[in-house]
C-alpha positions as CSV (number, residue, x, y, z in Angstrom):
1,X,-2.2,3.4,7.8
2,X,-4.6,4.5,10.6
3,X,-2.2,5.3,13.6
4,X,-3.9,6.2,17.0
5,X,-1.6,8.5,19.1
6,X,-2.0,8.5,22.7
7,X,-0.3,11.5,24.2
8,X,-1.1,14.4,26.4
9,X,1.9,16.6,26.3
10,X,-0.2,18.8,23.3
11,X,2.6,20.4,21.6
12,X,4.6,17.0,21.2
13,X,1.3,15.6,20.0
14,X,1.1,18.6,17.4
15,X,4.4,17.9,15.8
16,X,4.0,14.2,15.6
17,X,0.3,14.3,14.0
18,X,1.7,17.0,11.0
19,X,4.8,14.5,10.7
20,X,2.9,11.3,10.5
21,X,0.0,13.1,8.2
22,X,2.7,14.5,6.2
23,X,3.8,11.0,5.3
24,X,0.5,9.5,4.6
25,X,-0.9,8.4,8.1
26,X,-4.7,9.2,8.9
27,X,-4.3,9.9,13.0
28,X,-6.5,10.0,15.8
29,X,-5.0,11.5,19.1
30,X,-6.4,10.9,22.2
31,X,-4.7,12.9,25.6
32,X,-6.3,10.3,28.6
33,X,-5.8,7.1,29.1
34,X,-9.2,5.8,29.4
35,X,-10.8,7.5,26.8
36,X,-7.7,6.2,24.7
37,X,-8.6,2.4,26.3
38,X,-12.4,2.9,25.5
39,X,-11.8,4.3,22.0
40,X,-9.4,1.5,20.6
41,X,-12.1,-1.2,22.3
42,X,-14.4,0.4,19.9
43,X,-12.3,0.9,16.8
44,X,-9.3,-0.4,17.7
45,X,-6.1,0.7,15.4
46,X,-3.6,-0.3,12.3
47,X,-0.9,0.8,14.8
48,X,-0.8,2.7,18.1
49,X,1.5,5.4,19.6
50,X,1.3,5.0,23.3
51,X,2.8,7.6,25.9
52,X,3.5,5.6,29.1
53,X,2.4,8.5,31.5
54,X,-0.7,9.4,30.7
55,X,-4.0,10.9,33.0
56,X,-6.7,8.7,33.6
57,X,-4.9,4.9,32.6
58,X,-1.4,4.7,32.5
59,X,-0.2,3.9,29.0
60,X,1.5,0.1,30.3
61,X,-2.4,0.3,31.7
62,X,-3.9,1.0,28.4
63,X,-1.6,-1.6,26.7
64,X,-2.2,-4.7,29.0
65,X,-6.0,-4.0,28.5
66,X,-5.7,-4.3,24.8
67,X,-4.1,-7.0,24.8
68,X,-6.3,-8.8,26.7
69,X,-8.9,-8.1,24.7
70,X,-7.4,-9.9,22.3
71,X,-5.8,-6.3,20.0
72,X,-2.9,-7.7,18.7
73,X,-2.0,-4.5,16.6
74,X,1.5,-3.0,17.0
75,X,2.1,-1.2,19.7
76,X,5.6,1.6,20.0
77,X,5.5,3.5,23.3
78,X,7.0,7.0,24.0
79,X,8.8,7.5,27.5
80,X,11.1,9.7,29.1
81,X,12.2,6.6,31.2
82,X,15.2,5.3,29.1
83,X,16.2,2.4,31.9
84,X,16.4,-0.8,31.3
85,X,13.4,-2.0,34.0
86,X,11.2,0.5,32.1
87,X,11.9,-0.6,29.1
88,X,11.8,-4.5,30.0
89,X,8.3,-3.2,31.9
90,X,7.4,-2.0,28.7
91,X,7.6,-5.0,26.4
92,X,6.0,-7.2,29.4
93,X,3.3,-5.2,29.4
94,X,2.9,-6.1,25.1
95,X,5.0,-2.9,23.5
96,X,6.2,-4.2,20.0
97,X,8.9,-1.6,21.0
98,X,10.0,1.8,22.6
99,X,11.1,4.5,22.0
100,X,12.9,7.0,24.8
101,X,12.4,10.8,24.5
102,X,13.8,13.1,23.0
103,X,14.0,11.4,19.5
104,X,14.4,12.3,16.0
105,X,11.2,11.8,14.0
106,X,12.8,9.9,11.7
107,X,14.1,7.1,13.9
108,X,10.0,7.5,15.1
109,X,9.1,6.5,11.0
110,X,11.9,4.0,10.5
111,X,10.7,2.3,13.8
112,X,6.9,2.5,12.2
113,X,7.9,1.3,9.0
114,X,9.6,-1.7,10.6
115,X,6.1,-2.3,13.2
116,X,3.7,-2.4,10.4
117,X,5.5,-5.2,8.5
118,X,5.4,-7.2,11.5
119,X,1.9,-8.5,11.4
120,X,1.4,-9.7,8.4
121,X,5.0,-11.6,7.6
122,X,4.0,-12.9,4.3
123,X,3.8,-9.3,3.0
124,X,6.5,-8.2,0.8
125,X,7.8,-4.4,0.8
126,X,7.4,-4.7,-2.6
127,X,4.0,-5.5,-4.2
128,X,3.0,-5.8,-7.7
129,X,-0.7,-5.9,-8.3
130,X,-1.4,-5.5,-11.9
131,X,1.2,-3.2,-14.0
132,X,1.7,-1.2,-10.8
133,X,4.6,-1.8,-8.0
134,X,3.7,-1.0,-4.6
135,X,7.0,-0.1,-2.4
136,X,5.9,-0.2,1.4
137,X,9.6,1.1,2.2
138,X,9.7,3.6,0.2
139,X,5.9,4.8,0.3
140,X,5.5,5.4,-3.8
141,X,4.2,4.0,-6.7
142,X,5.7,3.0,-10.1
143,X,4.9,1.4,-13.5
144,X,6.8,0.4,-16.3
145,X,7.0,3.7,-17.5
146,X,7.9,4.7,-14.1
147,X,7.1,6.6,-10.5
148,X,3.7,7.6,-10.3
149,X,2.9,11.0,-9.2
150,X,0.4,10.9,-6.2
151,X,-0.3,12.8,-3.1
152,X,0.3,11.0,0.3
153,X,-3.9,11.2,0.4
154,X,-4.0,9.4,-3.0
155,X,-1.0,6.7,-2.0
156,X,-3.1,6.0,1.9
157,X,-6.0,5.5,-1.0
158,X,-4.3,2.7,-2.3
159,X,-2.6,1.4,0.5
160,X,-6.1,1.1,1.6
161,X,-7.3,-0.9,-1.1
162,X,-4.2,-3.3,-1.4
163,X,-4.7,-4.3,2.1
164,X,-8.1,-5.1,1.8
165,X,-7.8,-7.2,-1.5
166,X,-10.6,-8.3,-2.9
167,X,-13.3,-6.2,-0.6
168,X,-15.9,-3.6,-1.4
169,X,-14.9,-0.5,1.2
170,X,-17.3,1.9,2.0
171,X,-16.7,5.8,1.7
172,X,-16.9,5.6,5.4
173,X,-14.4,3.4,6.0
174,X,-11.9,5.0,2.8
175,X,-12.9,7.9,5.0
176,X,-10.8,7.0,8.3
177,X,-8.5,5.2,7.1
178,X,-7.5,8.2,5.3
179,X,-8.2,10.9,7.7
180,X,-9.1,9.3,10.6
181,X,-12.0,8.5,12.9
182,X,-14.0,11.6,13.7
183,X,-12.3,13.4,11.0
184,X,-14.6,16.7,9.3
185,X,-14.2,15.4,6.1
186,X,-16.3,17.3,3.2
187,X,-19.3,15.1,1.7
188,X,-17.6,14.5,-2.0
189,X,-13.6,14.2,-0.7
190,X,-13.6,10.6,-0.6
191,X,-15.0,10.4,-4.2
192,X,-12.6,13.3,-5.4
193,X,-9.7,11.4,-4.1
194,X,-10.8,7.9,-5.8
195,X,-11.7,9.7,-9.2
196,X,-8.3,11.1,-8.9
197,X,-6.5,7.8,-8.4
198,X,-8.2,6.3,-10.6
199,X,-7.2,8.4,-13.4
200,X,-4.1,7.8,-12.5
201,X,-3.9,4.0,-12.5
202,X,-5.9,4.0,-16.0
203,X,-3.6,2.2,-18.7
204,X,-2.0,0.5,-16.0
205,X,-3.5,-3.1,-15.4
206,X,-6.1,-1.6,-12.4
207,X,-9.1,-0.6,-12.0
208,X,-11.2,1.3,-9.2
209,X,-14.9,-0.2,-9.6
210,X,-17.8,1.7,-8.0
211,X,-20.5,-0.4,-6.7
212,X,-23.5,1.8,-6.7
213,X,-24.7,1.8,-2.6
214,X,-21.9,-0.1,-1.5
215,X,-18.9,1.7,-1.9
216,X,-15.3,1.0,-4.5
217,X,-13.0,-1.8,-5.1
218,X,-9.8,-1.9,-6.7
219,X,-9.9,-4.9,-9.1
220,X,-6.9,-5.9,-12.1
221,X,-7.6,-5.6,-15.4
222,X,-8.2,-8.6,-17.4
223,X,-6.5,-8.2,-20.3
């Protein structure tokens, strides 16, 4: 998932960009409010992280703009505010929820976890697209034969192509949604990372197709 993180306190912003790449997240952080507004205009987001004080735009600001442009992504902002006007303020404003500071990280994931299944209802957490079971929860990977070992780069990979069923992705775009917009990625990582998952699926009822000029699709085998 590509999470935008809107935050200027930088050493909070640190931690939670090794925490959420740690688990798989490509993230772009952004410290201002209105190059945060002008950004997700342009690229807009799987999920956004917004810090309600922020310089240049407030982040209830940044919010109401996005969602009058029509963003409707999920939205979790981070306050040190804990009353019950900021918080009602908050959702108003379009927050799919909030979270008061200090917090644990892992009430931070649990809360993410629970955002991204909101937009798509009809998604299960668990997904089986050809021999190969795709636990959103958990974040892993199995077959008959059982858990399949991949990196969190290798599993955003696939997350990737199962939510774009049936569509040719670019390296480009494999490219931030794995590490982000922006992101100094080496020329051949994108290909190193799909010859390596796709290796691993071999045998398994799927299939990484590269379409020469165009970019990879993840297709079942027909048996």
């Amino acid at each position: 998932m590509r999470i935008v993180l809107i935050e200027d306190h930088a050493i909070l912003a640190r931690a939670l960009i090794q925490s959420l790449q740690d688990a798989g997240h490509a993230v772009d952080w952004l410290d201002d409010g209105a190059a945060a507004d002008s950004f997700l205009a342009q690229n807009g987001a799987d999920l956004a992280i917004l810090d309600v004080n922020l310089p240049g735009l407030g982040g209830l600001d940044v919010l109401r703009q996005l969602r009058a442009r029509g963003q409707g992504f999920p939205a979790l902002l981070l306050t040190a505010q804990g009353q019950v006007s900021d918080r009602v303020a908050g959702l108003d404003a379009g927050a799919d929820d909030y979270l008061v500071k200090p917090f644990e990280m892992t009430e931070l994931h649990a809360r993410l976890r629970a955002l991204s299944r909101r937009p798509q209802e009809a998604r299960t957490e668990r997904e089986i697209i050809g021999g190969v079971t795709y636990d959103r929860a958990a974040r892993c990977l199995s077959t008959a034969h059982g858990v399949l070992n991949v990196s969190r780069r290798e599993l955003a990979l696939f997350e990737a192509f199962a939510d774009n069923a049936g569509r040719v992705l670019s390296k480009d775009q494999l490219g931030e949604r794995i590490y982000g917009i922006g992101a100094d990625i080496e020329g051949n990582a994108v290909e190193l990372l799909v010859s390596r998952l796709r290796r691993k699926l071999d045998g398994h009822g799927l299939a990484i197709r590269t379409l020469r000029g165009l970019g990879y699709l993840m297709q079942v085998d027909k048996p």
